[in-house]
C-alpha positions as CSV (number, residue, x, y, z in Angstrom):
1,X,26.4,-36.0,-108.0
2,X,28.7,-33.1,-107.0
3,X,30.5,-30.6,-109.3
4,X,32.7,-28.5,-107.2
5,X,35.0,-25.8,-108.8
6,X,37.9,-24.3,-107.3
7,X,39.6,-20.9,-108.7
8,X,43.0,-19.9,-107.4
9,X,44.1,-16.3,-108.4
10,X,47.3,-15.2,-107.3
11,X,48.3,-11.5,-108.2
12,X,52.1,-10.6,-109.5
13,X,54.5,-11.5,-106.7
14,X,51.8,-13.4,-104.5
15,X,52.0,-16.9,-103.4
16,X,49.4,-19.8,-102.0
17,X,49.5,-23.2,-101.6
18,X,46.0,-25.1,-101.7
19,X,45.3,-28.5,-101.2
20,X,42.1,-30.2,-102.3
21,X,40.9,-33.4,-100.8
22,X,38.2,-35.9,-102.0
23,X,36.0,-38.3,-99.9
24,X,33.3,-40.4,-99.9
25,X,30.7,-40.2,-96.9
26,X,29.1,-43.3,-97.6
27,X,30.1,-46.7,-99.9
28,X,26.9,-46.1,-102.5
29,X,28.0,-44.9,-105.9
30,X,28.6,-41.1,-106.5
31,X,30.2,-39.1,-109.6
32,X,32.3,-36.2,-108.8
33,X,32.3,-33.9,-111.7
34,X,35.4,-31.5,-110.0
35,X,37.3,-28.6,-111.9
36,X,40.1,-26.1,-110.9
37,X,41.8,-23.0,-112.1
38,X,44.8,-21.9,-111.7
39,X,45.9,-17.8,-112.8
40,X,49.4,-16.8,-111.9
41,X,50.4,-13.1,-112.6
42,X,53.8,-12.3,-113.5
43,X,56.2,-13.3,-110.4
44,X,53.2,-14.8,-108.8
45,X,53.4,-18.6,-107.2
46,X,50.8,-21.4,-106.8
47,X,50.9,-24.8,-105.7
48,X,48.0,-27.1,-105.8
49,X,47.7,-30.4,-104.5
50,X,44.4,-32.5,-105.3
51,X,43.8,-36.1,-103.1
52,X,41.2,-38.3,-104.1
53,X,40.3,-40.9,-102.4
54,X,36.6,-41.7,-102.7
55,X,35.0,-45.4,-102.4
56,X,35.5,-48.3,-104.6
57,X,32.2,-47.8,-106.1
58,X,33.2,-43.9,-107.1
59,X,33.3,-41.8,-110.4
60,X,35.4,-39.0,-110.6
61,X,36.5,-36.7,-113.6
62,X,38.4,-33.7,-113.1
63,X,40.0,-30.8,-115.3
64,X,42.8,-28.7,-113.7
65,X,43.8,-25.4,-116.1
66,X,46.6,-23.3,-115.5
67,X,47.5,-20.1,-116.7
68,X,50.9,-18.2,-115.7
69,X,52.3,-14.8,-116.6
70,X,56.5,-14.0,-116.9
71,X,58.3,-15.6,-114.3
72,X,55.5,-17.4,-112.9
73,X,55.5,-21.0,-111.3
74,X,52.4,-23.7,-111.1
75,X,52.8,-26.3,-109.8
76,X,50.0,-29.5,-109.5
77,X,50.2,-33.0,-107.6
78,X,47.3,-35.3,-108.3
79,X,46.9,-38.1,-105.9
80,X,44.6,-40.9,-107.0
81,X,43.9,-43.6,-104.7
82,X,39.9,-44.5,-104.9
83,X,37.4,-44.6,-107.3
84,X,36.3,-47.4,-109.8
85,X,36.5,-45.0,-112.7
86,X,38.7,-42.3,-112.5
87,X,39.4,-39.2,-115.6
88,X,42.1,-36.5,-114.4
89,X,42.5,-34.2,-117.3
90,X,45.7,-31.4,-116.6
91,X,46.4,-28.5,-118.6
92,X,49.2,-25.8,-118.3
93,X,49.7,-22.6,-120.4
94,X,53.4,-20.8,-119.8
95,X,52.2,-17.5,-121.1
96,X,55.3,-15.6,-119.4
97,X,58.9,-15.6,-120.3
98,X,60.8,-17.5,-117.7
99,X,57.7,-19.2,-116.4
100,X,58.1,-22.7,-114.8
101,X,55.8,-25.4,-114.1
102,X,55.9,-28.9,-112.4
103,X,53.4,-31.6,-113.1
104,X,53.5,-34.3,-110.7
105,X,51.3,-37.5,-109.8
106,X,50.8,-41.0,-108.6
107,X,47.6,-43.3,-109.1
108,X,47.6,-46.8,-107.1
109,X,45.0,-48.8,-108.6
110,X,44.1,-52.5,-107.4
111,X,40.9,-54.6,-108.0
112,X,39.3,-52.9,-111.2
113,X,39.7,-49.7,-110.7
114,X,40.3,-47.9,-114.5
115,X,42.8,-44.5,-114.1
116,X,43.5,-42.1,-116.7
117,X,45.4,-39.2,-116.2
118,X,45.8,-37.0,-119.7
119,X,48.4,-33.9,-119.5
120,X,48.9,-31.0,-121.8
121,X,51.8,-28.5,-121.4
122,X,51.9,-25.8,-123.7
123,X,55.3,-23.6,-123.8
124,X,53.4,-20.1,-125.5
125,X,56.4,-17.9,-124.6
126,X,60.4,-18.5,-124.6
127,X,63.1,-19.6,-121.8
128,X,60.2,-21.3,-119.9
129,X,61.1,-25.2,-118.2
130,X,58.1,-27.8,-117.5
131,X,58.7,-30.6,-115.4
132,X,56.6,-33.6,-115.6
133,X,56.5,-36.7,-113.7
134,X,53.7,-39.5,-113.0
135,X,54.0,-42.6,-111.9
136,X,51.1,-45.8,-111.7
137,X,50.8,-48.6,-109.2
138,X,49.0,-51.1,-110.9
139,X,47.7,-54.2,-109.1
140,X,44.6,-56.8,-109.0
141,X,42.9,-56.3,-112.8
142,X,42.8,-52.8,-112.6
143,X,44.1,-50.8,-115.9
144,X,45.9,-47.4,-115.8
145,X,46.4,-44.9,-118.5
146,X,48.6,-41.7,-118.9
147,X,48.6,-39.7,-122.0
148,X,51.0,-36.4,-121.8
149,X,51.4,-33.7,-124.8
150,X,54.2,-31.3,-124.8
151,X,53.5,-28.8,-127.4
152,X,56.4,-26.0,-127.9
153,X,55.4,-23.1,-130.4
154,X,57.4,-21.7,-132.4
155,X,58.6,-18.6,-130.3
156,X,59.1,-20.5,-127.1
157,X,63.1,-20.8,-128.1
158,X,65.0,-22.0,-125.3
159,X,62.1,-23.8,-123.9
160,X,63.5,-27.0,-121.4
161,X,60.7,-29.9,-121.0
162,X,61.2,-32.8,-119.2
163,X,58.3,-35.5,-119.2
164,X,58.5,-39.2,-117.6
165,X,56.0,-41.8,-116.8
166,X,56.4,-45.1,-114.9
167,X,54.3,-47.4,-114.1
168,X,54.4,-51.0,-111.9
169,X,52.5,-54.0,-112.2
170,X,51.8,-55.9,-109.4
171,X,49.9,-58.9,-111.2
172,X,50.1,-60.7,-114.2
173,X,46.3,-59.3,-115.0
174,X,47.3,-55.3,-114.2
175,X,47.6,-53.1,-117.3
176,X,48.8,-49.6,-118.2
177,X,48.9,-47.6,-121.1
178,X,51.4,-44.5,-121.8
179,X,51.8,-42.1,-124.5
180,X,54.3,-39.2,-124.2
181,X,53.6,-36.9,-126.6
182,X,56.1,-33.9,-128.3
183,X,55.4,-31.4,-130.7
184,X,58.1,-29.1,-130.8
185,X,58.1,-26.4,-133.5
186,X,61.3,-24.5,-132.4
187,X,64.8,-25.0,-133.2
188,X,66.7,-24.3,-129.9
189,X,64.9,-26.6,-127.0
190,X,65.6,-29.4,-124.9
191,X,62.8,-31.6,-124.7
192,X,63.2,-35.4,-123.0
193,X,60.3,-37.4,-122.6
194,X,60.0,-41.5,-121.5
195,X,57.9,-44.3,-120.7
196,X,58.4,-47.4,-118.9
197,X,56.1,-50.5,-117.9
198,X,57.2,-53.4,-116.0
199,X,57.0,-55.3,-112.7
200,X,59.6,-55.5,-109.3
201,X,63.3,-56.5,-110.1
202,X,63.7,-60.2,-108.7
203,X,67.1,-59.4,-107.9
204,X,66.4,-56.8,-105.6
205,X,63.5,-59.0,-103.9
206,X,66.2,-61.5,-103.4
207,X,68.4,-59.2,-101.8
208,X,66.0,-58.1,-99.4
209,X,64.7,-61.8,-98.9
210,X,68.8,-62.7,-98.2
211,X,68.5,-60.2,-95.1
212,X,65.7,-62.0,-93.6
213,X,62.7,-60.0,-95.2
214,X,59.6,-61.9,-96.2
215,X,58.8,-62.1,-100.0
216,X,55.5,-59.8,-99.3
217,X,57.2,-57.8,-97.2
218,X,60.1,-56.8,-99.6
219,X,57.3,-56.5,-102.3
220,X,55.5,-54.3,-99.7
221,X,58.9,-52.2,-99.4
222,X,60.1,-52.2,-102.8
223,X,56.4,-50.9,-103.9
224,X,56.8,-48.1,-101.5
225,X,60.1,-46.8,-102.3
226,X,58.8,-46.1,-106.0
227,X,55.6,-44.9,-105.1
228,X,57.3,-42.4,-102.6
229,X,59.3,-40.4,-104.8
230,X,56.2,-38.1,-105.9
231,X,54.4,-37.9,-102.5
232,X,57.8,-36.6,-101.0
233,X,57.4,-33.7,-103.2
234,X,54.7,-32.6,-101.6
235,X,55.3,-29.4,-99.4
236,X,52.9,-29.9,-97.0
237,X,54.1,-32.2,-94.1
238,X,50.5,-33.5,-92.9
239,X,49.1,-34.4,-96.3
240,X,52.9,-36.1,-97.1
241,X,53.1,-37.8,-93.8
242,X,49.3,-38.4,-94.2
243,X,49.5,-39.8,-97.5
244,X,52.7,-41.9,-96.9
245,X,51.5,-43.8,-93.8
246,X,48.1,-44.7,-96.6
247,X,50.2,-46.0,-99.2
248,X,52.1,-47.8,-96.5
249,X,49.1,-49.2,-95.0
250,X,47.6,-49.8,-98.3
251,X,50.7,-52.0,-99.9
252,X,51.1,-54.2,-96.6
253,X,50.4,-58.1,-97.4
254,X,47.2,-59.3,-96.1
255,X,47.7,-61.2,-92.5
């Protein structure tokens, strides 16, 4: 059992980027009990990006807690590719005027691996924007679940949240679960939030099949293309190239 903590602190008008990276050392069972803070004084900048990819046999829960002053920016990207049993919990206070933050993620899960990913955003202050965006890869009988709360209090006028979650199925015996979440108690916001579940378009299989592709293969490619959208947000180019050359690896068909 390990139970790191990580504790970012940036001062007003200071900026760091920090990326945290998971791993098993040997295939035996583990549980990773991990949490990190985030504090962003006014002006300040912090951008975290957390990787997981333990064994098949892994347990990992984490909490991630934000806290940013006026005209701050936080900004998190969780990465889940391991684990049997995975619990990411993410939670973001805009306690500055003009604050922005930016939730990203992507969880491929295959076999029987169980993800869930639960969000909170709370808009404390006015003319603040939150930007939300997770996305599942769901294959084999594993079971993904994403459950994101916006809450807007009543001073945060002006407050612009955005929320999305997508998820694929790549079997018939893949689940996922999504709640998107809005309690809004101001008058002058824009808020969006949506959910989708559903499997690769046929149509564009066949297109790619038409040019000569294999049917794994265009799965293989199609796959990709949706689950690179959030890695190619991720400022730093060895963990994106890194992590995109995985996922490529990891979606290949079997030879």
């Amino acid at each position: 059992m390990s139970y790191p903590r990580v504790l970012v602190a940036a001062e007003r008008g200071a900026a760091v980027t920090v990326v945290e990276s998971y791993a098993s050392l040997s295939e035996g069972a583990h549980f990773t009990n991990a949490q990190t803070e985030m504090s962003a004084a006014d002006g300040a900048r912090i951008d975290v990006t957390r990787v997981q990819l333990e064994n098949a046999a892994a347990c990992h829960v984490s909490g991630t807690f934000a806290r940013q002053g006026r005209d701050g920016h936080c900004a998190t990207r969780c990465i889940t590719l391991g684990g049997a049993l995975v619990r990411n919990d993410v939670a973001v206070v805009l306690d500055g005027e003009n604050g922005e933050s930016v939730l990203d993620g992507l969880y491929v899960a295959d076999g029987t691996q169980h993800v869930d990913t639960h969000t909170m955003i709370d808009h404390a202050q006015p003319h603040c924007a939150s930007h939300e965006a997770y996305k599942g890869v769901i294959g084999g009988s594993a079971r993904g679940v994403f459950a994101g709360r916006i809450i807007v209090r009543p001073d945060a006028q002006k407050t612009d949240a955005k929320q999305s979650n997508n998820n694929l199925l790549l079997t018939d015996t893949a689940s996922a679960d999504s709640k998107p979440q809005l309690e809004i108690f101001a008058d002058d916001v824009k808020c969006t939030h949506g959910a989708t579940v559903g499997r690769l378009d046929d149509d564009a299989i066949f297109y790619l099949r038409a040019r000569g592709i294999g049917h794994d293969d265009a799965r293989a490619i199609l796959t990709y293309a949706f689950a690179s959208e959030i890695v190619g947000r991720i400022p730093v180019a060895a963990v994106r190239e890194y992590l995109d050359a995985l996922i490529l690896q990891r979606l290949q068909p079997a030879t």
